[in-house]
N, C-alpha and C positions, 0 to 999 in steps of 0.2 A: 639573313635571307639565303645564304649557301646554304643546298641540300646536300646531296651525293657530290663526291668527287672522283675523277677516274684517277683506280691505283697507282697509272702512274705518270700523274702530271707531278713534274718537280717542282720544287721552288724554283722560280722566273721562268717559268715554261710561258709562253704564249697561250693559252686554251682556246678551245671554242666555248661558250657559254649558252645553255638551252633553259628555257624555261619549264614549269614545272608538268607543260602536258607533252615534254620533249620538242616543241617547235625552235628552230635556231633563234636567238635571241642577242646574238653578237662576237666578238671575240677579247679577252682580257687579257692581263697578264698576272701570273698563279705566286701567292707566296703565303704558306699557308701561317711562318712564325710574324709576319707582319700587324700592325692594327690594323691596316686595310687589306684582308687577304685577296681580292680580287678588283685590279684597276680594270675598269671597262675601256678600250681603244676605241672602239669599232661596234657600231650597230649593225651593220652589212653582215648580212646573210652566205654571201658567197665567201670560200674557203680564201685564209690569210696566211701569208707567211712574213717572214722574215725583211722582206722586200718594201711589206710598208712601212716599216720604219726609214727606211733608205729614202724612201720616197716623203715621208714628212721634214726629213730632215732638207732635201730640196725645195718643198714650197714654203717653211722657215723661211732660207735663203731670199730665195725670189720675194715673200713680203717683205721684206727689210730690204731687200733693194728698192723696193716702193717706196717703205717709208721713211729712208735717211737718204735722203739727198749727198747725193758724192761731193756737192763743193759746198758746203754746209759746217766745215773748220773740225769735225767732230770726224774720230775718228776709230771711237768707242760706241760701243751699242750690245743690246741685249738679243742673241742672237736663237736661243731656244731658251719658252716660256715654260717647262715643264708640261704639264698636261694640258694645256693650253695650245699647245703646238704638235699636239697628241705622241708625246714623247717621254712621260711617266716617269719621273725619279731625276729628271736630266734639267739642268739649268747654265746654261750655257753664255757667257759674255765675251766677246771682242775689245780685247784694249791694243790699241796697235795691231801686233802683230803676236800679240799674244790670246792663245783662247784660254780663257778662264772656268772650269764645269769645277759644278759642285753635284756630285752626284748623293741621292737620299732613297733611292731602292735598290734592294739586290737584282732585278733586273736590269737598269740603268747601267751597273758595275758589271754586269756578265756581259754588256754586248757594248762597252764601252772601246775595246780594240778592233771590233767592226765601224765605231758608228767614228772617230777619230778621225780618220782619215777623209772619211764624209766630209766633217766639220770643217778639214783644213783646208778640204776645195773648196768647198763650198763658200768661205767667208774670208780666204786669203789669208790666213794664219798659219804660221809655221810651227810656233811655240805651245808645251802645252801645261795649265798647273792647274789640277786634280784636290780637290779636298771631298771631305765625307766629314759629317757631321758623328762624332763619338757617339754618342745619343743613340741615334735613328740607326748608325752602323750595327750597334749588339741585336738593337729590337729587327734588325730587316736581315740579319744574320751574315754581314758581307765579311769574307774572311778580312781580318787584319794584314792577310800579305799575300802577294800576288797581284795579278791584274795590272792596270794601267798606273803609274806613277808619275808624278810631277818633275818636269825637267828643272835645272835649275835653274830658276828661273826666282831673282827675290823682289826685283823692282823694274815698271817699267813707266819709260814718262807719255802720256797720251794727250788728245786735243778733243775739249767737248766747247762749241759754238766759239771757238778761234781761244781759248783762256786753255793754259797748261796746265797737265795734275800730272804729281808721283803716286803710284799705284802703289804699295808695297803689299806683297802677297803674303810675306812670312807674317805683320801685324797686321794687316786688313781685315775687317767683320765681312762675313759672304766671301762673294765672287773676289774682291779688293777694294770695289768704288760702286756706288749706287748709282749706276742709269737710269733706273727709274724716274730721277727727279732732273733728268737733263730739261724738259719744259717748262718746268717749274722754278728751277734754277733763274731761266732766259726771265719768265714772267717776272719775279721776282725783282729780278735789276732792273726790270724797265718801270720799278717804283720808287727807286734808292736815288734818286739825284736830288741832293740838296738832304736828303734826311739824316737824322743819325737811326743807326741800324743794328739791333741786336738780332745773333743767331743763336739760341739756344740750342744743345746738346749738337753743336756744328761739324761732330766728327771729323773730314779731312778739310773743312772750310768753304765745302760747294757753294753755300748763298753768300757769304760773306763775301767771299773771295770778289763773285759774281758783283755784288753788291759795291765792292768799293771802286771795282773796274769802271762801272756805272755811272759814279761821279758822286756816292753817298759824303753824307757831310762827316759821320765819323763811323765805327765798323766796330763792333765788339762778337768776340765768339768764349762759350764755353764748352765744356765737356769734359765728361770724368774720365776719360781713355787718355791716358797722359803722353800714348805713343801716336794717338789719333790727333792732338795737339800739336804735337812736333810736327808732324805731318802738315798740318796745317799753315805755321809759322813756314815750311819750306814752300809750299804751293803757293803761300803768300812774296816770298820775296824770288819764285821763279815767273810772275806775274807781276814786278814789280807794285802790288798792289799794299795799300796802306790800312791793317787792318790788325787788329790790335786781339788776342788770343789767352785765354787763362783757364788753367786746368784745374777742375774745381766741379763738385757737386750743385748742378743748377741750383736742386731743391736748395740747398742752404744757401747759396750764393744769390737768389731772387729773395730770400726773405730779408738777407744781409742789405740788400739794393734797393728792398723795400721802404727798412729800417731808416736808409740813409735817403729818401725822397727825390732817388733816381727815376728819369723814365727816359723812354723814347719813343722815334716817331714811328719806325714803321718795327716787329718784331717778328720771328717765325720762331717755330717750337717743333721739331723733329726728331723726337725721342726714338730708341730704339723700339722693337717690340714687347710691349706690356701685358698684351694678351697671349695664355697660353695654351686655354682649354675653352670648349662650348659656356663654362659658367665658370669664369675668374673674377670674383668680386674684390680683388685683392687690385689683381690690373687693373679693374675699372675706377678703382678709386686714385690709382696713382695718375692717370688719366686724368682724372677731375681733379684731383691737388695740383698737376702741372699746371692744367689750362685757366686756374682760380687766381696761380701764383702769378704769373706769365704777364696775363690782363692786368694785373696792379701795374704794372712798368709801361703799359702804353699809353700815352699820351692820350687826353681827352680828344676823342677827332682823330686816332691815329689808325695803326693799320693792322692789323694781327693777324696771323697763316698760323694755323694748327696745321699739324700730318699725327697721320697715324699709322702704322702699315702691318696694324696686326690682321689677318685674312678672318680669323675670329671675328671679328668685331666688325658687324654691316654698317654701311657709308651711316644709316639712320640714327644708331644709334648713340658713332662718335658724335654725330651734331647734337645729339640729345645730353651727350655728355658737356658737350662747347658752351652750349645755350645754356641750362643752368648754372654750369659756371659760373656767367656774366651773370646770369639774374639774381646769383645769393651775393654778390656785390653792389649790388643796383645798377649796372651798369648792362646796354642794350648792342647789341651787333647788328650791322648793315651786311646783312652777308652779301658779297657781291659773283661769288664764282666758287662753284667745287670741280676741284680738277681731281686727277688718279696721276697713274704712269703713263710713262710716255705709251706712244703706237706701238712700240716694238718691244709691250709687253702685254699682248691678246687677252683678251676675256672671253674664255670660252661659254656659251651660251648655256651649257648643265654643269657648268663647275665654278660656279660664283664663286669661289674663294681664291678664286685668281683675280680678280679683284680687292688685290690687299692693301694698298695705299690709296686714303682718301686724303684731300689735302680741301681745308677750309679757307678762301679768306675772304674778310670781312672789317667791317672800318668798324671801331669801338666808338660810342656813345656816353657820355652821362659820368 
C-alpha cells in the first residue's frame, strides 16, 4: 500500500503519512529494510514531533499507576506495551528496581537514550537491561554496537501479590519473568486448596509456586528449559513452598504419565509460543497434540487452563483448537472463564495482536 516516498526520509525517521489524493492521513515511523516498513502512530492531522513519544511514555506511566495498586505485595509490572501504548518496537517491564526493555525496531533503538531516562522517572527504576532479539535485529537493520547497553545487572529478587521470584536476566526468555500471567497466577491459587496440581511447561514455577502457597494437596512442574527449572526449585524454596519440579520434555513425559494411569485434579498448560506465521500448520498441531495429551491426566470432574500466547493465533480459534481436542477423546469441557493479560498490558483497538495471550479454563467431563 506504500506509494512514493520522500528521498529523504531515513530508516526510523518519524514521517508524515498522506494518502493517495495527497490529504494528511497521519504520522508513522519509516524503515524501509523492515517487514513492516511503515508503523502508523498517529492518525492526527496536525504536525508531530519527537515530543509524542515523550508524552506516551507519561500516560503509560499514569495508567499503571491506575492499574497496580501500590499496597498490592507486587512490585513488578509491565510498564510499556509496545504499540499498544503507541510506542512501536519498545517493551518495557519493572522488576524492582530494575527496568527491563526488549527492544525489536530500529526506531525503538535510535531513540532509546532519549526515551531511558523518561522510563527511569517515570516508573522509579534506576537499573537498566536492554535485549534485542538476533532475528528481528538483522531484518530491522539495528547496528550490533553502539547505542544503549545493559548494565550489569544478572539477577534480581521481586514481589508479585506478596510470593518472591529470582529474575535472572542472563537465562530468562523475554523481559526475565512473564507479567502477563500475574492475574492469572492469583486466580489459579484460588482453585489449588486441597488438590493435587500439575503445571505443565512451568518455566520459573509462577502457578505452581502460586498453587502450593494456596494450600494444594501435592504440586508437580515440568519444562524442558533445564535453567528455567532450577529456577524454579530456587523460587520454590525462597517461598518456602512444597512443590515438586522435573526437567523433562512435557510431550514424552504426559504420555510416559499416561502410560502409567496418573492424573490429577486441577492442571494448566502454558507452552511457550507455537505459532509463528499468519498460516503455521505445524504450531497448530503442536497446539492440539498438547492440549489432547494434557486432558488425559485430568481427572474426570477436574480442572484444565490452556494458554496460549501466540498473537498469530485469535482467542477463536485456540478454543476451536481446545474443544476438538476434548471431543476426539470423547470427553466434554465446561468452560467457565477466558481471561488474557493482565491490565497493564493494553489492547489497542486497530492492533488486535496485542492481544496475544488467551488463557481457557474449563472443568473436564466424561
Amino acid at each position: 500500500m506504500i506509494g512514493e516516498v520522500s528521498a529523504d526520509a531515513q530508516p526510523g525517521d518519524l514521517v508524515r503519512v498522506v494518502s493517495r489524493d495527497g490529504s494528511p492521513f497521519g504520522w508513522g515511523l519509516w524503515n524501509p529494510k523492515s517487514r513492516m516498513p511503515l508503523r502508523l502512530v498517529s492518525h492526527s492531522t496536525d504536525d508531530l514531533d519527537e515530543s509524542f513519544f515523550d508524552e506516551a511514555i507519561h500516560r503509560a506511566a499514569e495508567l499503571r499507576r491506575q492499574l497496580v495498586p501500590q499496597d498490592s505485595g507486587t512490585d513488578s509490572f509491565r510498564c510499556v506495551h509496545g504499540d499498544a501504548d503507541f510506542l512501536p518496537g519498545l517493551v518495557a517491564d519493572k522488576f524492582a528496581d530494575v527496568l527491563s526493555v526488549e527492544i525489536t525496531t530500529l526506531a525503538a533503538w535510535q531513540r532509546l537514550p532519549r526515551w531511558l531516562p523518561l522510563l527511569h522517572e517515570s516508573f522509579g527504576t534506576t537499573r537498566t537491561v536492554v535485549s534485542i532479539d538476533e532475528s528481528l535485529g538483522r531484518v530491522e537493520g539495528i547496528p550490533r554496537t553502539g547505542g544503549v547497553s545493559s548494565e550489569d545487572v544478572r539477577k534480581v529478587r521481586i514481589c508479585e501479590s506478596g510470593i518472591r521470584y529470582e529474575v535472572d536476566f542472563a537465562s530468562g526468555h523475554k523481559t526475565g519473568f512473564f507479567c502477563d500471567q500475574r492475574d492469572n497466577r492469583r486466580k489459579f491459587a484460588s482453585m489449588a486448596a486441597g488438590r493435587r496440581v500439575l503445571d505443565l511447561c512451568c518455566y520459573t514455577g509462577g502457578f505452581a509456586i502460586s498453587a502450593a502457597l494456596a494450600g494444594a494437596l501435592e504440586v508437580t512442574g515440568v519444562d524442558l528449559d533445564e535453567n528455567a527449572v532450577a529456577m524454579a526449585r530456587r523460587n520454590a524454596n525462597l517461598n518456602q513452598a512444597k512443590a515438586a519440579f522435573t526437567h523433562a520434555d512435557c510431550f514424552t513425559w504426559i504420555r510416559t504419565m499416561i502410560g502409567n494411569g496418573r492424573k490429577w485434579d486441577l492442571v494448566i498448560a502454558d507452552p511457550p509460543k507455537f505459532i509463528h506465521g499468519p498460516e503455521d500448520e505445524f504450531g497448530m498441531g503442536k497446539y492440539a497434540d498438547l492440549n489432547k495429551l494434557a486432558m488425559q491426566l485430568v481427572e474426570p470432574g477436574g480442572w484444565f487452563v490452556t494458554c496460549s500466547c501466540s498473537g498469530r493465533l485469535p482467542a477463536e480459534a485456540f478454543e476451536r483448537v481446545v474443544i476438538q481436542s476434548a471431543h476426539k477423546l470423547g470427553r466434554r469441557l465446561q468452560i467457565i472463564d477466558r481471561t488474557g493479560a493482565g491490565p497493564d498490558h493494553p489492547v489497542l483497538s486497530n492492533y488486535p495482536e496485542s492481544r496475544y495471550l488467551k488463557v481457557l479454563w474449563s472443568r473436564v467431563t466424561g
